[in-house]
C-alpha positions as CSV (number, residue, x, y, z in Angstrom):
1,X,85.5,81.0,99.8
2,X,89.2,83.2,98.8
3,X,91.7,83.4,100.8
4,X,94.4,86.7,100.9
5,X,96.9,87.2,103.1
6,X,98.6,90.9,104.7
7,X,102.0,91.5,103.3
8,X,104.5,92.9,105.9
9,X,105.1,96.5,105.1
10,X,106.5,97.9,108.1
11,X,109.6,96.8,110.5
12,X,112.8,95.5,109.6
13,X,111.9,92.8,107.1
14,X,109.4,95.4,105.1
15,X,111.8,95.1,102.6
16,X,111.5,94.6,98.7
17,X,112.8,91.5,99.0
18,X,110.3,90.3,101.2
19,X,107.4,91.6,99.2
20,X,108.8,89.7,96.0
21,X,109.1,86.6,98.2
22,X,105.7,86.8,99.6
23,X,104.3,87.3,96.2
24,X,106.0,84.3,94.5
25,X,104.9,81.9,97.2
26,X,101.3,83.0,97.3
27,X,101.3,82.8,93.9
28,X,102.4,79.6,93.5
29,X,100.7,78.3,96.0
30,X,97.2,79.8,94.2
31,X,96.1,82.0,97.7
32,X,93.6,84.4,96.0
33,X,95.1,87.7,97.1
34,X,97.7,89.9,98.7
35,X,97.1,93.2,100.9
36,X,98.5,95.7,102.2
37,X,97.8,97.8,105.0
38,X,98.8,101.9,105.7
39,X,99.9,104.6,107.7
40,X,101.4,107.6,106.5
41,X,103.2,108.4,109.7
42,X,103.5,107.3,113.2
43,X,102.9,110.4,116.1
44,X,103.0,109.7,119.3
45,X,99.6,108.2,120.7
46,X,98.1,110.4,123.4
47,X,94.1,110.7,122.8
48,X,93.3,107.8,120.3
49,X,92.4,104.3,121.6
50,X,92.1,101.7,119.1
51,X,95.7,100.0,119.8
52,X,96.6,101.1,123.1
53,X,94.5,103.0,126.1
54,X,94.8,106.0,126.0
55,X,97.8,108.2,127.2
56,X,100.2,105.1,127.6
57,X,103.3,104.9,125.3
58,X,103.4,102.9,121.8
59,X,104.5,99.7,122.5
60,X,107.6,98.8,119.7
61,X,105.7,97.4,116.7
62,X,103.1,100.4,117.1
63,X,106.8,102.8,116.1
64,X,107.6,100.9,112.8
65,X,106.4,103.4,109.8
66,X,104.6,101.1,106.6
67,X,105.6,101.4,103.3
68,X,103.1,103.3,100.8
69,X,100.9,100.6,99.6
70,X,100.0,101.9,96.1
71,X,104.2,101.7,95.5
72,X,104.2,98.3,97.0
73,X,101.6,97.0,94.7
74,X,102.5,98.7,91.7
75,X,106.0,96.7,92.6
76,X,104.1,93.6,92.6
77,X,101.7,94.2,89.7
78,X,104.8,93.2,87.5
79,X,105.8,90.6,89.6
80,X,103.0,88.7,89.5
81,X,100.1,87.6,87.0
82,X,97.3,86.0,88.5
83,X,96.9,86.9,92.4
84,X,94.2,89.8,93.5
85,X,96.4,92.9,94.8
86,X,95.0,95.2,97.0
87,X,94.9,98.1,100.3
88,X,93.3,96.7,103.5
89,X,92.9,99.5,104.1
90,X,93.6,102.9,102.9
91,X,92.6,105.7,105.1
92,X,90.6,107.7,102.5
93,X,90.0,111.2,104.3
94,X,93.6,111.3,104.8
95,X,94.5,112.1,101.5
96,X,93.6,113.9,98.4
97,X,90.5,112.0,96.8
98,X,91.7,113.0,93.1
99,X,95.1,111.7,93.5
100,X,93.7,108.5,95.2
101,X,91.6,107.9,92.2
102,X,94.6,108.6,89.8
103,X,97.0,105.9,92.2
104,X,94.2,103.7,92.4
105,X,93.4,104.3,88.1
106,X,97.4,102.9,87.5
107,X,97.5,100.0,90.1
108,X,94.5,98.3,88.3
109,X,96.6,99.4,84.6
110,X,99.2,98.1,86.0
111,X,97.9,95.1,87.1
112,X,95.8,93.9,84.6
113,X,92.6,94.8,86.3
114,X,94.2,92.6,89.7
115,X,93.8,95.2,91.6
116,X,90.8,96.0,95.1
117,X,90.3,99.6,97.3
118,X,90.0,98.9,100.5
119,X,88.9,101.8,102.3
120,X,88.4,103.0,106.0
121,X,87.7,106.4,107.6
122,X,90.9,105.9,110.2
123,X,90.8,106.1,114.3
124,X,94.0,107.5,114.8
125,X,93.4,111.2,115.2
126,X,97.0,112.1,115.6
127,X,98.0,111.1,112.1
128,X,95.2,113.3,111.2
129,X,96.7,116.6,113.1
130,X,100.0,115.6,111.5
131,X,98.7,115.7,108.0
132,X,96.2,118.6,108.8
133,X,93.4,116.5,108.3
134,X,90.2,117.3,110.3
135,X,89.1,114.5,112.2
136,X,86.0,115.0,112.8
137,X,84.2,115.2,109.4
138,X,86.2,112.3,108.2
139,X,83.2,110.2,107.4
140,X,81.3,112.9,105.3
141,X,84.5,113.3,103.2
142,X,85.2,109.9,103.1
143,X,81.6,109.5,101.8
144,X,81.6,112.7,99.4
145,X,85.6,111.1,98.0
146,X,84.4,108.0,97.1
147,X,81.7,109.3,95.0
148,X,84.0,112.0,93.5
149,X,86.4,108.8,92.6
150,X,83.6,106.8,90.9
151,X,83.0,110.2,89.0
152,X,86.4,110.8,87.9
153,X,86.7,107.0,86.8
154,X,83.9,107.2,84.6
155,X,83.6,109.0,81.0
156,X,85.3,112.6,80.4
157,X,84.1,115.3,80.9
158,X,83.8,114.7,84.7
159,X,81.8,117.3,86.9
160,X,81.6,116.8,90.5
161,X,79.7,119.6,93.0
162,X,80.0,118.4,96.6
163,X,80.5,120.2,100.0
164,X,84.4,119.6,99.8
165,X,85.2,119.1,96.1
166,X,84.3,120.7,92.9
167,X,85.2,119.8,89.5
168,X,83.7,121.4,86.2
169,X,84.3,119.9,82.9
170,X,87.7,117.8,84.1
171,X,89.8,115.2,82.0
172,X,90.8,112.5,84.1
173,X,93.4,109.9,83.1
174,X,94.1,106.8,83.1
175,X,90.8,104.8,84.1
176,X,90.8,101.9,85.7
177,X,90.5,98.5,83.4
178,X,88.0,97.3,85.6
179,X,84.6,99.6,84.9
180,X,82.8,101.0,86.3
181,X,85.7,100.9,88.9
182,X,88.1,98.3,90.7
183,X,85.9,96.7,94.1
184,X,85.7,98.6,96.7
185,X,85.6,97.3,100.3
186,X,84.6,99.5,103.1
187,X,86.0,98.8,106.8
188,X,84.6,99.3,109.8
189,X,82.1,98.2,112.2
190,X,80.2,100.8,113.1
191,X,76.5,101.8,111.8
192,X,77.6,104.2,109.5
193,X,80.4,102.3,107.8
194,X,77.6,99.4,107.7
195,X,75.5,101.9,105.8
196,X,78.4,103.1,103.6
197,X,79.5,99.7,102.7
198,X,75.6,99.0,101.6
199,X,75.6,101.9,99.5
200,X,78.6,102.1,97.3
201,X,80.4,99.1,98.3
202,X,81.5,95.3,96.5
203,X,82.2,94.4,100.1
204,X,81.9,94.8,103.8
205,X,85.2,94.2,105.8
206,X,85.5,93.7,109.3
207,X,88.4,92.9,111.3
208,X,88.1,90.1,114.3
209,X,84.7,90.0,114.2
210,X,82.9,87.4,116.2
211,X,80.4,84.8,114.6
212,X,77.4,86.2,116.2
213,X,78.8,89.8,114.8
214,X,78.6,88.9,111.5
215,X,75.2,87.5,111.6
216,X,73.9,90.0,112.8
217,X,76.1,92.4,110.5
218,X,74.6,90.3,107.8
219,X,70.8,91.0,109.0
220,X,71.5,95.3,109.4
221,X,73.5,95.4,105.9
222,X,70.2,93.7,104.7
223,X,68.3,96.3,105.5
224,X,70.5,99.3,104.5
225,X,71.3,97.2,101.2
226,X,67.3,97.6,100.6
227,X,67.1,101.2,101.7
228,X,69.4,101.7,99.0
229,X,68.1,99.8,96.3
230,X,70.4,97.0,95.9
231,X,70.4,92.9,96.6
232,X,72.0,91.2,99.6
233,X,74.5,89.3,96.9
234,X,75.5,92.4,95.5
235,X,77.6,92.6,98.8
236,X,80.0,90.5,100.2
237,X,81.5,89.8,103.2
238,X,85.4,89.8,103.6
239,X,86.6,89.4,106.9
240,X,89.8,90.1,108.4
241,X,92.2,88.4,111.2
242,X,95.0,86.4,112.4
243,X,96.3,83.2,111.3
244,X,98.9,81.3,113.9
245,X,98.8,78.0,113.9
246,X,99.9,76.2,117.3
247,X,100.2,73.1,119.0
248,X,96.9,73.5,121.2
249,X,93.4,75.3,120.8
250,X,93.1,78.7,120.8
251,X,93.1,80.2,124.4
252,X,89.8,82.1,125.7
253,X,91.9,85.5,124.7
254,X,93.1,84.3,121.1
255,X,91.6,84.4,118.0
256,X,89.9,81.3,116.3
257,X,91.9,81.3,114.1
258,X,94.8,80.7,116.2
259,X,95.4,76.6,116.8
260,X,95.7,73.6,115.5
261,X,95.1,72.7,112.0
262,X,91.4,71.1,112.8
263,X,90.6,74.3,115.0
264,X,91.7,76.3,112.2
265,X,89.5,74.3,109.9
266,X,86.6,74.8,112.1
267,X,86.7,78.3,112.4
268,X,87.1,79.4,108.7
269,X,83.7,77.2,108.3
270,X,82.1,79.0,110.8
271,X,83.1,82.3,109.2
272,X,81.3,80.6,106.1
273,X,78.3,79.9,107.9
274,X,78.1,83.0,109.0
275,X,78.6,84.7,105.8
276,X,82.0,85.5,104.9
277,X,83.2,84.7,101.8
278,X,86.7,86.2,101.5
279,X,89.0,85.5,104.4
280,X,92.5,88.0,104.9
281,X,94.8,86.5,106.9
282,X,97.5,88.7,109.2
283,X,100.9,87.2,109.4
284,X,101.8,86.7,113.7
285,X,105.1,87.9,114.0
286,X,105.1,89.8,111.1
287,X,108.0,87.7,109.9
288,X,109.4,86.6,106.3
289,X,110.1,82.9,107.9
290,X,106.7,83.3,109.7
291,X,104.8,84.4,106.6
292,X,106.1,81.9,104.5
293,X,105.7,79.1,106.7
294,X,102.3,80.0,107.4
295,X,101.4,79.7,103.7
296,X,102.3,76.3,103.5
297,X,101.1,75.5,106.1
298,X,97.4,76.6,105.1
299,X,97.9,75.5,101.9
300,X,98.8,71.7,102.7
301,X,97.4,71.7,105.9
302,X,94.0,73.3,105.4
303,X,92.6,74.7,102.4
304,X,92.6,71.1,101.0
305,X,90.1,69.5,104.4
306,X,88.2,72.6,104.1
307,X,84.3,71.3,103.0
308,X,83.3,74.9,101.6
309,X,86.6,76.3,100.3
């Protein structure tokens, strides 16, 4: 099993600094990767309902803008030399699909081929107003961009005729390294993004799922990997959540992977028995002290008692 951990990109201490710090303790302490997550901008939350319920105000946190995440890594990229970089997640139908494919082209350059897509189709629908974005549609154009992007990354002359984009003849440049293209890893927990991940995806990535989620996750991507004609191994499983180590278990309303060092142990094995095979750990607070601590901690503490690691 890898291990990654989410760099703090937004508040106070979303500072370069901080990044470079991050980076240079991960790296020596061998952690397998480093993410970052996105939001263009911050409206106020009225009708979305993923963070809060709906129609109450943003707590704090839920007001601090991130950092650009393709600028971030690129930042990194020459920092660094062996850890994976990459966006968990980018919010695909928020954005041009040709310029993603160019940003995402120059962080693998950049990075020696270090670099993974993680994508999503967003819930916040008042970042999409903001942008002029339609909601709605966001998974068919999510869908139709990432096979624009595997177009534009392969050979020259690309031509693309879909619903939303069309491209005759184009020159595209740079490519990634990595070919066909860098991994992709598709969000989401709903049927569809199930069914997206199985078709064009290295990887499925939840975030918080349960144990009994995942397996049966596992048992539907199965089935859509066969409807499209590939194997279960050609898609992983990389799961996304919390790491806070306490002095007690975790509580009935924390994550598993909140505790003690031995209930942190047991829960990353259960995530292995129930398929996972890439874990991304959040940083709680999102803290330079807590971030680095944390690291350590997992890296003297638990990576080393962990039987399938």
């Amino acid at each position: 099993m890898k291990f990654g951990f989410s760099l703090i990109v937004r508040g106070n201490e979303a500072t370069p600094d901080t990044f470079a710090r991050i980076a240079e303790r991960a790296e020596r302490l061998e952690i397998d990767s480093l993410w970052c997550s996105a939001h263009v901008i911050v409206p106020p939350q009225v009708k979305s309902g993923y963070i809060l319920i709906p129609g109450r105000k943003h707590p704090e946190h839920w007001k601090e803008c991130y950092w650009e995440p393709f600028t971030v890594l690129s930042y990194l990229a020459a920092l660094t030399s062996k850890i994976t970089l990459g966006t968990s997640v980018v919010i695909v139908p928020m954005h041009n699909p040709i310029e993603l494919a160019k940003q995402v082209a120059e962080v693998d350059q950049l990075s020696g081929g270090r670099f993974v897509f993680g994508v999503g189709v967003g819930w916040f629908e008042e970042e999409f107003e903001v942008l002029g974005q339609d909601f709605h549609n966001r998974g068919a154009r999510t869908d139709e961009a990432l096979d624009l992007m595997k177009a534009l990354w392969s050979d020259d002359p690309v031509s693309f005729h879909g619903r939303y984009h069309q491209v005759d003849e184009a020159f595209f440049s740079p490519k990634p390294l990595q070919r066909p293209s860098p991994p992709i890893w598709v969000a989401g927990g709903s049927k569809a993004a199930l069914k997206r991940a199985a078709r064009c995806a290295d990887a499925w990535h939840p975030v918080r799922p349960t144990f009994e989620t995942l397996r049966q996750a596992r048992e539907d991507l199965n089935g859509y990997l066969a409807e499209a004609g590939r194997k279960p191994e050609n898609l992983e499983i990389a799961v996304k959540l919390p790491l806070i180590f306490q002095d007690g278990p975790p509580q009935p309303d924390q994550p598993l992977t909140q505790g003690r060092p031995a209930d942190i142990i047991g829960a990353i094995e259960r995530y292995s028995e129930a398929g996972a095979s890439h874990l991304v750990f959040d940083f709680v607070p999102e803290s330079l002290a807590t971030a680095l601590d944390t690291m350590e901690r997992f890296a003297q503490e638990v990576r080393p008692r962990l039987s399938r690691a």
